[in-house]
C-alpha positions as CSV (number, residue, x, y, z in Angstrom):
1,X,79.9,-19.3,-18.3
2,X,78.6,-21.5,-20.9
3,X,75.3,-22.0,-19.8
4,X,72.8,-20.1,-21.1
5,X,69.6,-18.9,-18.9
6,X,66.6,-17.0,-20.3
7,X,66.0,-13.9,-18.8
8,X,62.6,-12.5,-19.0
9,X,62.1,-9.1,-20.4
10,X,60.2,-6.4,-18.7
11,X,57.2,-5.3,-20.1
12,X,56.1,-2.3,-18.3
13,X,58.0,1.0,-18.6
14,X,59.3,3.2,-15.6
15,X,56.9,6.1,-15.4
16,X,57.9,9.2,-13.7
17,X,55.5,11.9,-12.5
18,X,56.6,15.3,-13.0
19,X,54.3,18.4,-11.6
20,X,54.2,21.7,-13.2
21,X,52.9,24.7,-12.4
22,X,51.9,26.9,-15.0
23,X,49.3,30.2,-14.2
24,X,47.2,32.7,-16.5
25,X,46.6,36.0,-17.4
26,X,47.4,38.3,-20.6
27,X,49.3,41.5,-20.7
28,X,45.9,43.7,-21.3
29,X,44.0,42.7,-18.1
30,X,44.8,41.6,-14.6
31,X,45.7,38.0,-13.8
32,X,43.2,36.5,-12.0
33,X,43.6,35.8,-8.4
34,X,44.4,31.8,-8.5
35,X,45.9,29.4,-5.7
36,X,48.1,27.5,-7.0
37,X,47.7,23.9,-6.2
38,X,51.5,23.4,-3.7
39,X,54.1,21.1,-5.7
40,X,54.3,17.9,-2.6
41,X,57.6,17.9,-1.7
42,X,58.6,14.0,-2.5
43,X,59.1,11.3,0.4
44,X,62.6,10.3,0.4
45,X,63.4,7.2,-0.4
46,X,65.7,6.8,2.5
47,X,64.4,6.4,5.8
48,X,65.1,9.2,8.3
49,X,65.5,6.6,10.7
50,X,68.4,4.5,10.9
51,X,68.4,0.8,11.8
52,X,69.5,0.1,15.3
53,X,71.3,-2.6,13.9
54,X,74.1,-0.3,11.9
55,X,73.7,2.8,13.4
56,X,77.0,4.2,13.4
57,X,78.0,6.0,16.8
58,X,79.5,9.5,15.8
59,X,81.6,8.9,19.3
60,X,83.6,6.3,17.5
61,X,85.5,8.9,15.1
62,X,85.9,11.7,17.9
63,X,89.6,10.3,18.3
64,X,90.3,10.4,14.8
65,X,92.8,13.7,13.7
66,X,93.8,14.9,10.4
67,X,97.2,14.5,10.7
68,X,99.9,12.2,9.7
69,X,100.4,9.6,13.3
70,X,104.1,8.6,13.6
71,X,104.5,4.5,14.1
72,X,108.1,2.9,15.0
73,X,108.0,-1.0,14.3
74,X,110.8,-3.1,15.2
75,X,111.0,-6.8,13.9
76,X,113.0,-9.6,14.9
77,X,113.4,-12.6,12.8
78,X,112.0,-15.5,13.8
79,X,113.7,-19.2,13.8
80,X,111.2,-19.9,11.2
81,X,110.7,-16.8,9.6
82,X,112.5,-13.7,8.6
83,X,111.3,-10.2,7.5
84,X,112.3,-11.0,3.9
85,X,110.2,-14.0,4.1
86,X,106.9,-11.7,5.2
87,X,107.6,-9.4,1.8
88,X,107.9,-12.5,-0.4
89,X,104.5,-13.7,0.7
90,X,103.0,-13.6,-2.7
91,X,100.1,-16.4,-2.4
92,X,97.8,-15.9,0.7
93,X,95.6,-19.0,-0.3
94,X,97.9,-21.1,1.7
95,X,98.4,-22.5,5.2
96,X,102.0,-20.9,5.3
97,X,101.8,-17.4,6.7
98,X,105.1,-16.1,7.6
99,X,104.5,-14.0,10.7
100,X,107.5,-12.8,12.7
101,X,107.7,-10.9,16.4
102,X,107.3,-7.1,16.7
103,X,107.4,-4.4,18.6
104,X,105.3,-1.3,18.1
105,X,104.9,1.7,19.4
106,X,102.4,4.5,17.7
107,X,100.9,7.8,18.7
108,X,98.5,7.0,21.8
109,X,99.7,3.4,22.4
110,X,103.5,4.2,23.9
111,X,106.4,2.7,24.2
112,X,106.1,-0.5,27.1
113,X,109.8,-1.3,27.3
114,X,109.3,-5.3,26.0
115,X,111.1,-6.9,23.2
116,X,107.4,-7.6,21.9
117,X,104.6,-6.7,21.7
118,X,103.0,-7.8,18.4
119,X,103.4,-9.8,15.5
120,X,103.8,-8.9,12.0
121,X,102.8,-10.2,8.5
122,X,101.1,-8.7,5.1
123,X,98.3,-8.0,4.1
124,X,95.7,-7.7,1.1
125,X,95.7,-9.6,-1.9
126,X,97.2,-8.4,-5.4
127,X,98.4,-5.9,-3.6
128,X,101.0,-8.0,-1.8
129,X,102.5,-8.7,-5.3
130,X,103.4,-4.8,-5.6
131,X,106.6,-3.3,-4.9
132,X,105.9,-1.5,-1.8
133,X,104.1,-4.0,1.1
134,X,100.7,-3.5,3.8
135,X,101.4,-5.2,6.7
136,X,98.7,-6.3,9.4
137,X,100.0,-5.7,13.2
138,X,98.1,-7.9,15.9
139,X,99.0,-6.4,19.5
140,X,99.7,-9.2,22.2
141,X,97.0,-10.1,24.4
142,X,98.8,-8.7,27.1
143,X,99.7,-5.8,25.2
144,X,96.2,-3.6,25.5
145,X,94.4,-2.4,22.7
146,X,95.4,0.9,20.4
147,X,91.9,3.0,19.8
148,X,89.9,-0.3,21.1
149,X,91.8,-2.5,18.2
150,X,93.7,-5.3,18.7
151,X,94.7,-6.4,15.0
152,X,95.9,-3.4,12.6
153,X,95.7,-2.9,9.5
154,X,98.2,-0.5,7.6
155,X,97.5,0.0,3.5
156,X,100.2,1.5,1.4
157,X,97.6,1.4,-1.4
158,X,100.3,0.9,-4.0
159,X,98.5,1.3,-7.5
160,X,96.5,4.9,-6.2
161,X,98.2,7.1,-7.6
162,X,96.8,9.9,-5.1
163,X,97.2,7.9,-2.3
164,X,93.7,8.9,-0.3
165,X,90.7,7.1,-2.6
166,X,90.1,4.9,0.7
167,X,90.6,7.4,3.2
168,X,88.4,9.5,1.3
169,X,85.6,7.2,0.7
170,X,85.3,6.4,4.6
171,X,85.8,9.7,5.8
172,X,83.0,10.7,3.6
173,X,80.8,7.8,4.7
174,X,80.7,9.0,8.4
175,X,77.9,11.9,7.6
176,X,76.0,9.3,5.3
177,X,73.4,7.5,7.1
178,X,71.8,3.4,7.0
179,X,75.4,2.1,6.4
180,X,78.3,2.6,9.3
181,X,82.1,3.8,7.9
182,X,85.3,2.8,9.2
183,X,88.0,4.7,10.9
184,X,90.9,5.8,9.2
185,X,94.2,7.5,10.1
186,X,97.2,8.9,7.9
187,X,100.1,7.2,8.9
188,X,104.6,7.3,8.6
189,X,105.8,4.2,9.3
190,X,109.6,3.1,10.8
191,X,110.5,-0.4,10.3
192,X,114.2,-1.5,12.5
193,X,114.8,-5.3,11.4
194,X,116.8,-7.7,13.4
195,X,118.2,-10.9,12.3
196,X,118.1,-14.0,14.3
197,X,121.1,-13.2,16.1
198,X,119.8,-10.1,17.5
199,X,121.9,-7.9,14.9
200,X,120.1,-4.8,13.7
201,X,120.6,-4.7,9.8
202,X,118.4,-2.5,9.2
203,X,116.1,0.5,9.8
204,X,114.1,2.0,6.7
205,X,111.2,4.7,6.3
206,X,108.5,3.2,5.2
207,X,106.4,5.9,4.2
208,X,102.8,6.9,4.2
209,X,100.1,4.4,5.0
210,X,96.4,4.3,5.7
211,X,95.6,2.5,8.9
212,X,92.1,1.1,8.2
213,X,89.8,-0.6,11.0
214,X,89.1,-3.8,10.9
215,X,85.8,-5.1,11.1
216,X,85.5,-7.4,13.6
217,X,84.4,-8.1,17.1
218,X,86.1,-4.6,18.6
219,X,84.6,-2.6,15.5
220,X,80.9,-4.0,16.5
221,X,82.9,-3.1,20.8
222,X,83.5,-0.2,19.7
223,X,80.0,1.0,18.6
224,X,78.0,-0.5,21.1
225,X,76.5,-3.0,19.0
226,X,76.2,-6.7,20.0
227,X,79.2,-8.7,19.2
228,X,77.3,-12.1,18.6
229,X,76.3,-12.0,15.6
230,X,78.0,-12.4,12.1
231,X,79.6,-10.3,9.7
232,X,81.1,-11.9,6.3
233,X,83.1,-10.7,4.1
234,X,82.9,-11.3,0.7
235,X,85.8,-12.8,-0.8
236,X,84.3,-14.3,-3.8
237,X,80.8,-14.2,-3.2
238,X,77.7,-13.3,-5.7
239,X,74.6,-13.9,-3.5
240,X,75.2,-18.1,-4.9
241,X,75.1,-21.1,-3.1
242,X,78.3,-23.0,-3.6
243,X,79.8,-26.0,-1.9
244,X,82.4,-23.8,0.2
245,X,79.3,-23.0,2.2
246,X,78.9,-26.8,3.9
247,X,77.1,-26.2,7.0
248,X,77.5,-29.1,10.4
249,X,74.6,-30.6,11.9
250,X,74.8,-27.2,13.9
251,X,74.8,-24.5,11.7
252,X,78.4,-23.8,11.7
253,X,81.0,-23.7,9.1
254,X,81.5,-27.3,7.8
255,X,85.1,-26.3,6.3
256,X,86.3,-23.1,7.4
257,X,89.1,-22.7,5.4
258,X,86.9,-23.3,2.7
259,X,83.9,-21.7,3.5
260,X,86.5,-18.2,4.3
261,X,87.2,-18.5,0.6
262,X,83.5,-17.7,-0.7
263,X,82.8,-15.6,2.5
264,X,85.8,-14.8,5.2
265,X,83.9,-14.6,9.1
266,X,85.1,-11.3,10.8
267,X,83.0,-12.3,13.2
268,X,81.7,-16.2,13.9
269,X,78.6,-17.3,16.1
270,X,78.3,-20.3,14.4
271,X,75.1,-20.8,13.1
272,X,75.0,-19.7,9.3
273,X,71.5,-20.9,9.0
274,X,70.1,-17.9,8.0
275,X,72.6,-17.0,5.1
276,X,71.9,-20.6,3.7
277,X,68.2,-19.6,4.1
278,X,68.3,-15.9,2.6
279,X,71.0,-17.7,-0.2
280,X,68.7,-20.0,-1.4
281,X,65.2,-17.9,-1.6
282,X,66.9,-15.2,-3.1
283,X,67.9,-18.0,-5.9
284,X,63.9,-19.4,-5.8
285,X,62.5,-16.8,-8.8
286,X,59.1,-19.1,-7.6
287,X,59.8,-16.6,-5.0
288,X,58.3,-13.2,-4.4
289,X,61.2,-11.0,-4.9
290,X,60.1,-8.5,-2.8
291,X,59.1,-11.3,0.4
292,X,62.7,-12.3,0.1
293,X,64.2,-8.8,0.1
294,X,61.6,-6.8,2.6
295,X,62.8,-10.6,5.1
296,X,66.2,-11.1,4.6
297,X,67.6,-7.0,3.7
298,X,67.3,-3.4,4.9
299,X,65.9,-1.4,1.6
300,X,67.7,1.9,3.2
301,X,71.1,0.1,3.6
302,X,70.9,-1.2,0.6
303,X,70.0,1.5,-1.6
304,X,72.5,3.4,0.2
305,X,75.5,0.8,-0.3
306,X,74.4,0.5,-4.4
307,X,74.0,4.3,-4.7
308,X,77.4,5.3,-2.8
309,X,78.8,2.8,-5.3
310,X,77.3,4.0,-8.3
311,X,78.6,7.6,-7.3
312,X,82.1,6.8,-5.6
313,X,82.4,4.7,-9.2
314,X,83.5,1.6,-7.1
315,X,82.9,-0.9,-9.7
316,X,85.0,-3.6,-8.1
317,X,82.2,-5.1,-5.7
318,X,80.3,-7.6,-7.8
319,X,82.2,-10.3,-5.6
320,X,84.3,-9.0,-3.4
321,X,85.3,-5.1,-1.5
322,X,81.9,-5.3,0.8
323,X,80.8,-7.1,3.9
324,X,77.4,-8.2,5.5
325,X,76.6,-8.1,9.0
326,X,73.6,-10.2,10.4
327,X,73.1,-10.0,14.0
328,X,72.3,-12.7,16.1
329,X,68.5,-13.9,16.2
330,X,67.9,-11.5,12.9
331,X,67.2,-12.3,9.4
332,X,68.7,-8.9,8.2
333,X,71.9,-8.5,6.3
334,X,73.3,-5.0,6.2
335,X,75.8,-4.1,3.5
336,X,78.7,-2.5,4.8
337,X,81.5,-0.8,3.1
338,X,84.8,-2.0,2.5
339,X,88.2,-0.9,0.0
340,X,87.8,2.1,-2.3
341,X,91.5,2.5,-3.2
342,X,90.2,1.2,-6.8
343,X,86.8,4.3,-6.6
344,X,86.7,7.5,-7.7
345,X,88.2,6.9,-11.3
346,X,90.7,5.3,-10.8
347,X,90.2,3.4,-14.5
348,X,90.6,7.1,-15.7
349,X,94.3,7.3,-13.4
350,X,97.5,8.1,-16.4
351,X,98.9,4.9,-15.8
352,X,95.2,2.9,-16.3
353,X,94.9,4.9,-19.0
354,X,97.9,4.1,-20.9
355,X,97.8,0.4,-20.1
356,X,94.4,0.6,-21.8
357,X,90.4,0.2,-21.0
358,X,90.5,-1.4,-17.5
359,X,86.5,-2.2,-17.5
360,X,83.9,-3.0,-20.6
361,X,81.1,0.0,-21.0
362,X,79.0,-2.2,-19.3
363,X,80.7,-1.8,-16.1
364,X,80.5,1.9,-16.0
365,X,77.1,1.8,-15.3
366,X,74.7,0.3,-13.2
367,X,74.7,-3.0,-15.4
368,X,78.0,-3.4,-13.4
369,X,76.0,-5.6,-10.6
370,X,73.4,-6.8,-13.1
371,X,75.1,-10.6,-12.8
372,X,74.5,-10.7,-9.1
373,X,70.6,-12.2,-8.6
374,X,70.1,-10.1,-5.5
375,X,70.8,-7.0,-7.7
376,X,69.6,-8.4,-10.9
377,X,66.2,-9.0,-9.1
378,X,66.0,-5.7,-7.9
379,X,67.1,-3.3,-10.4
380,X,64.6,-5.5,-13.3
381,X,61.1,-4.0,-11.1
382,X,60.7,-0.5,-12.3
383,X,59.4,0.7,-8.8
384,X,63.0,-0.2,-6.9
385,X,64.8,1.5,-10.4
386,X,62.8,4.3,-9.6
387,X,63.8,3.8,-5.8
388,X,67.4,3.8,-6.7
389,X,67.3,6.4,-8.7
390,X,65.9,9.1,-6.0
391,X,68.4,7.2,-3.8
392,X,71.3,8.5,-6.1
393,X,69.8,11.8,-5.8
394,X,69.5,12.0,-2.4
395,X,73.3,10.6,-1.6
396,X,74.3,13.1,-4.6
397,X,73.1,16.1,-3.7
398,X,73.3,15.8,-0.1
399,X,76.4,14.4,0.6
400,X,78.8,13.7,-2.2
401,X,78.7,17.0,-3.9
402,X,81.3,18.4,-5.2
403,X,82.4,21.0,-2.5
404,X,82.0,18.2,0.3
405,X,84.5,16.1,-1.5
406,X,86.7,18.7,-2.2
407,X,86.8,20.0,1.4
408,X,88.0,16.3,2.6
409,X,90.6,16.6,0.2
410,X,92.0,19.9,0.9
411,X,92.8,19.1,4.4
412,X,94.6,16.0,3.3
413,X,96.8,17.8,0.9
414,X,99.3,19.8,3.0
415,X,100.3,16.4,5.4
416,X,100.8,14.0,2.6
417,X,102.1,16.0,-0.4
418,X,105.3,16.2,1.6
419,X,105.4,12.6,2.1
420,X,104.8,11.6,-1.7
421,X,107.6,14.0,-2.8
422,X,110.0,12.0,-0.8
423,X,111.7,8.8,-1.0
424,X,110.1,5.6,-0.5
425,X,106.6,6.8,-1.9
426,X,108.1,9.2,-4.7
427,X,110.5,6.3,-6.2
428,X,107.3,4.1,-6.5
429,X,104.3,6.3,-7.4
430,X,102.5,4.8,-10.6
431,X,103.9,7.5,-12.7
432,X,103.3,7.5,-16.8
433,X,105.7,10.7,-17.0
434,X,108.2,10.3,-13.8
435,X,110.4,13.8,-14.6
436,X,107.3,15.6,-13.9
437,X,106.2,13.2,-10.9
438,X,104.3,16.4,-9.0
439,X,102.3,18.0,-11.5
440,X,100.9,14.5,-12.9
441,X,100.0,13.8,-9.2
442,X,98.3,17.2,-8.3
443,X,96.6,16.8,-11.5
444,X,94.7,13.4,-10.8
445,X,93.9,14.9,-7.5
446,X,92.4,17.9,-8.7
447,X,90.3,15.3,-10.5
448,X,88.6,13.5,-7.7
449,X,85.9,16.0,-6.2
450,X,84.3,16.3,-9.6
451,X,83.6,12.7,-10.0
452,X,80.6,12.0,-8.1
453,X,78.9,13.9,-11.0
454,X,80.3,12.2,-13.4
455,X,79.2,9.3,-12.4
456,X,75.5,10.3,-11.5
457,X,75.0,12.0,-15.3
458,X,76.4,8.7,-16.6
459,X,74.2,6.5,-14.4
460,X,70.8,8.3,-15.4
461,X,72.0,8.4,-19.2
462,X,73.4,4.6,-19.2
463,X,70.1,3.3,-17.9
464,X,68.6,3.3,-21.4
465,X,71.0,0.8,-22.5
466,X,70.0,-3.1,-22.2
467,X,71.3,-5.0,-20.2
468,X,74.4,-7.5,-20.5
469,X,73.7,-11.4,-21.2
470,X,76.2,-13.9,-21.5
471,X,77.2,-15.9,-25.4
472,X,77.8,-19.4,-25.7
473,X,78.3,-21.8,-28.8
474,X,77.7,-25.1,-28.7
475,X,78.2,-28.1,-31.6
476,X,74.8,-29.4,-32.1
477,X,75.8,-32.4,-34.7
478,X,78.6,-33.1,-37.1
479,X,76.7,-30.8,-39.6
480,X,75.2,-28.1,-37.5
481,X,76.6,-25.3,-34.6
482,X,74.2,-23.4,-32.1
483,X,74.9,-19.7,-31.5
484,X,73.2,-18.6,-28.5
485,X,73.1,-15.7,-26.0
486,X,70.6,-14.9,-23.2
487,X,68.0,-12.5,-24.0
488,X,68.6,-9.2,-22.7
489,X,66.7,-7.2,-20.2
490,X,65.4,-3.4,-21.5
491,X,64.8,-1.8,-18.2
492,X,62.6,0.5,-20.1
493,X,60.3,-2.6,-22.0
494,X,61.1,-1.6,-25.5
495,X,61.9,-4.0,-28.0
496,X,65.0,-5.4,-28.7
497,X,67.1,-6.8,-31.7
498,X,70.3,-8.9,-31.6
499,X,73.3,-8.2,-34.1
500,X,75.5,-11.4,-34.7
501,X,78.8,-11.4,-35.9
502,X,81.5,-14.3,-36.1
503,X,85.1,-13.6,-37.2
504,X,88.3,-14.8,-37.1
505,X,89.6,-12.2,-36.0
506,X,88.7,-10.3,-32.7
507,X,88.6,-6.9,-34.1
508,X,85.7,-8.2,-36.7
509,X,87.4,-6.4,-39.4
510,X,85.2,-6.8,-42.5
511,X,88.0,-8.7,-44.2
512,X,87.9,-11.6,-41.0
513,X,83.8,-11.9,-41.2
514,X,82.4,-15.5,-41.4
515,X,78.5,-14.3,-40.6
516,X,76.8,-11.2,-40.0
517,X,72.8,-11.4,-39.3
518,X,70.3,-9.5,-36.8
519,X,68.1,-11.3,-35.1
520,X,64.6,-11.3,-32.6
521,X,65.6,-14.3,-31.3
522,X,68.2,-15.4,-29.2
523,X,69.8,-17.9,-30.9
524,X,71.4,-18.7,-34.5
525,X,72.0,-22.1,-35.9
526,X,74.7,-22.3,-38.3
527,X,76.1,-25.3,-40.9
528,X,79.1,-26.7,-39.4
529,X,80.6,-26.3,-43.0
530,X,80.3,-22.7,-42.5
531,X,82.9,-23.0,-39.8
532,X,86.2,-25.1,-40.4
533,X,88.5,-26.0,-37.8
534,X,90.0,-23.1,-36.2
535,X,89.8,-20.2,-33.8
536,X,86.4,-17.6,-33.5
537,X,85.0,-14.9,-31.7
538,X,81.6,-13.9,-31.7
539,X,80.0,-10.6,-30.5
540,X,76.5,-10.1,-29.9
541,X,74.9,-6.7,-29.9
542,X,71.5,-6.0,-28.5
543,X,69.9,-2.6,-29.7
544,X,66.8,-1.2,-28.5
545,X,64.1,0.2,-30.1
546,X,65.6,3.7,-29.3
547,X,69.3,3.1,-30.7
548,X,70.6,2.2,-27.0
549,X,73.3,-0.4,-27.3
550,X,74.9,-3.4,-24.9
551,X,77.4,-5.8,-25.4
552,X,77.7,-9.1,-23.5
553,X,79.5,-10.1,-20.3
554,X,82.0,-11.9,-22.3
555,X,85.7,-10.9,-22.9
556,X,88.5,-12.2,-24.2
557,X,92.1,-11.6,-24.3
558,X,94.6,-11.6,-27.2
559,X,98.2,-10.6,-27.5
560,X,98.0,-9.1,-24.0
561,X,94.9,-6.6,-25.2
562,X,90.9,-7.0,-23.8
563,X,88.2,-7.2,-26.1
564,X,85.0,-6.6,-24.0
565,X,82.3,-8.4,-25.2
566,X,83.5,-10.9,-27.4
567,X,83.1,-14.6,-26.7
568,X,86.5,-16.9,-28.4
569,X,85.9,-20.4,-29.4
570,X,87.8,-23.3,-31.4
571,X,85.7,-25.5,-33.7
572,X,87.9,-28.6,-33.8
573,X,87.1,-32.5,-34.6
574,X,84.1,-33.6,-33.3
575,X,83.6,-30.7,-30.5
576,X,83.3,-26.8,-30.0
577,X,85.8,-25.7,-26.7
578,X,85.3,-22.3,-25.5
579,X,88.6,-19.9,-24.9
């Protein structure tokens, strides 16, 4: 991003009220008889009442077991597609989807006799480039429904190590309230290819998977809410207008296919009116922020979706891994949950680890979201910090604590341990030290229920850090280069200071340093002479009054290693190109 866009600092600080109460009295005479004025017990900041909208119907998981369901699968090659074709499927931006018949048969949904009953394809995104596959199974019109489901969806979840983050994180989410969960099932999967001929060649274990709900039209069936309404999910999508989102004369999608690839429609009434609407007031800041968000958004649902994602540390949903359902004839969009295989630290999993820092600092914290304008606009008034912050508590100490999480995961331990220790999922378990496969699995699991806290000490402690802004450099003349970075946001008010370096080198060894100069402003101009033709990086640091630090957005990557914060460049002839 090379634009630059002024941000403007708060002002006021976030006061808290804390009550004490103290009494008197010395050790010589009796304490006199005092009333003590009774500590209010504070409101929380989450409803009690849920919106009728999402409220999740408890009915819904009474099916659900904990146990391991058995699933047979048998595919026949197609005369345009074979099964090897369906594993290769590397790129799921394009029209070609090989899909081949099936026939499937699963705990509760038995065996009907027919050569089909289902077709098969993958599923999931950089995950289909992994070794072991997730495959989505839509039942046959005439086939009936398994658990009120038509389409299926069954994640291996290659790069968790554990194997349950996403299981986890929904099962968890049934006993939270103002955002719904999905249902979820432990599942051993046998796959029986045929060729085109009819010839079996062959019939493979497929391991553990995690059947996942989708959320569609039977999800909103299936908890007796109305099914005419929308529910998008985002695909590359940060609360921006963009051109994918053409509307017709009607309200409906101008360009599916290219309106799917901002915002995919799970469900489709065809009128989007209202997301164009809520899309561009939230991007008005001529706009009262808190009009557009009290019209268009659900303050429990919301705080609830930020603060489960704070805790659950899912830092992978600035653009993508959530959905928003809007029903029909309402302005409201409810968040609503969606992937966790990447939660619960996984950035802190051996084989992240070893690869190096997955995320900048930044993105450990809440700054993670501050790019997004609905979250930016939130987060930047000191009474919804405050807001977030008792909704953080609440979600903490009610239902993420430790001994909740580490109850869900007990009972999952004894059904898939077995199934890890055993070829296919033991040969392909993202091991750093393979000869000792078990104890550096147990180990990472015994890590999990622990997290939650983690992440709410780090979330109060990071919030005295500035926020992130975004460099650029730009050639003003043939004698004169403008560094410039937006000013950064102290949630707290307190004054900030801007460090400047430029180097040729992105480690800024002292050796590689062109300039070095702290700032008040936000922007540095430079003689062109000072930089000859070549490569640069530049990393601006804000520091607060207090000492708090914060990088910018910006990374770059050289010789296959990130360098979070740092913004590379290339003075040549004439112009100034960004890396």
């Amino acid at each position: 991003m090379s634009t630059i866009t002024t941000l403007k600092p708060l002002v006021l600080a976030i006061m808290l009220a804390s009550l004490a109460a103290c009494g008197g009295g010395g050790d010589d005479a009796p304490s006199p008889q005092v009333t003590p004025t009774p500590t209010p017990t504070p409101t929380p900041v989450l409803d009690t009442q849920e919106a009728a909208a999402i409220k999740d119907d408890v009915a819904v998981y009474a099916v659900e077991k904990n146990q391991v369901l058995k699933a047979t699968v048998t595919t026949t090659d197609t005369s345009t597609w074979t099964f090897a074709d369906v594993n290769n499927d590397a790129d799921d931006s394009d029209a070609n989807v090989p899909e081949i018949d099936a026939h499937f048969v699963i705990d509760g949904f038995a065996d009907d006799g027919k050569a089909k009953n289902a077709t098969l394809r993958l599923r999931g995104h950089s995950t289909r480039l992994a070794d072991q596959k997730s495959y989505r199974i839509k039942l046959a019109k005439d086939a009936g429904l398994w658990r009120g489901e038509q389409t299926l969806q069954f994640n291996k979840h290659p790069y968790d190590l554990i194997r349950v983050r996403n299981k986890l994180a929904f099962d968890l989410f049934r006993d939270i309230p103002h955002i719904p969960s999905l249902r979820t099932q432990f599942v051993q999967m046998q796959i029986t290819n045929f060729d085109k001929s009819g010839k079996q060649y062959a019939t493979n274990d497929y391991g553990l998977f995690t059947h996942v709900e989708k959320m569609g039209k039977e999800y909103l069936v299936n908890r007796k809410l109305p099914t005419d309404g929308n529910i998008y999910k985002a695909e590359d999508f940060e609360f921006f207008l963009n051109d994918n989102l053409t509307l017709d004369d009607k309200g409906a999608a101008l360009n599916k296919d290219n309106f799917e690839k901002t915002l995919g429609l799970e469900a489709d009434n065809k009128n989007h009116q209202t997301l164009i609407a809520m899309l561009t007031a939230l991007n008005d800041d001529s706009k009262s922020f808190d009009t557009v968000f009290g019209q268009y958004f659900d303050k429990s649902n919301y705080l609830t979706w930020l603060a489960t994602s704070i805790l659950m540390g899912n830092r992978d949903t600035i653009n993508q891994n959530f959905a928003l359902y809007q029903p029909k004839d309402s302005n409201k969009f409810y968040f609503l949950p969606w992937d966790y295989d990447g939660a619960f630290g996984f950035e802190g999993q051996p084989d992240q680890k070893k690869a190096g820092e997955l995320y900048a600092p930044w993105q450990l914290s809440v700054a993670n979201w501050w790019s997004v304008p609905l979250h930016k606009r939130f987060l930047q008034d000191p009474k919804h910090l405050t807001e977030l912050k008792q909704a953080v508590d609440e979600v903490y100490s009610k239902y993420l604590t430790e001994a909740k999480v580490q109850a869900k995961l007990d009972s999952y331990k004894p059904l898939i341990q077995p199934l890890i220790s055993v070829v296919p999922d033991k040969a392909f378990l993202p091991l750093v030290d393979t000869a000792n496969f078990l104890t550096e699995w147990q180990n990472e699991y015994a890590r999990i229920a622990k997290l939650p806290k983690q992440h709410y000490d780090h979330f109060l402690a990071s919030l005295e850090n500035p926020m992130p802004y975004y460099q650029a450099v730009e050639l003003l003349s043939d004698s004169q280069v403008r560094i410039g970075w937006d000013a950064s946001v102290d949630l707290q008010g307190d004054a900030l200071t801007y460090n400047v370096k430029i180097a040729t080198s992105p480690r800024f060894e002292a050796a590689f340093v062109v300039k070095e100069q702290t700032l008040s402003q936000t922007e540095l101009l430079l003689a062109k002479s000072l930089l000859p033709n070549g490569v640069y990086y530049l990393k601006v640091t804000a520091k607060d009054s207090k000492g708090n630090i914060q990088n910018a957005f910006d990374s770059t990557t050289v010789a296959d290693k990130n360098y979070f914060g740092v913004y590379a460049f290339e003075v040549k002839a004439g112009e100034v190109v960004a890396l």
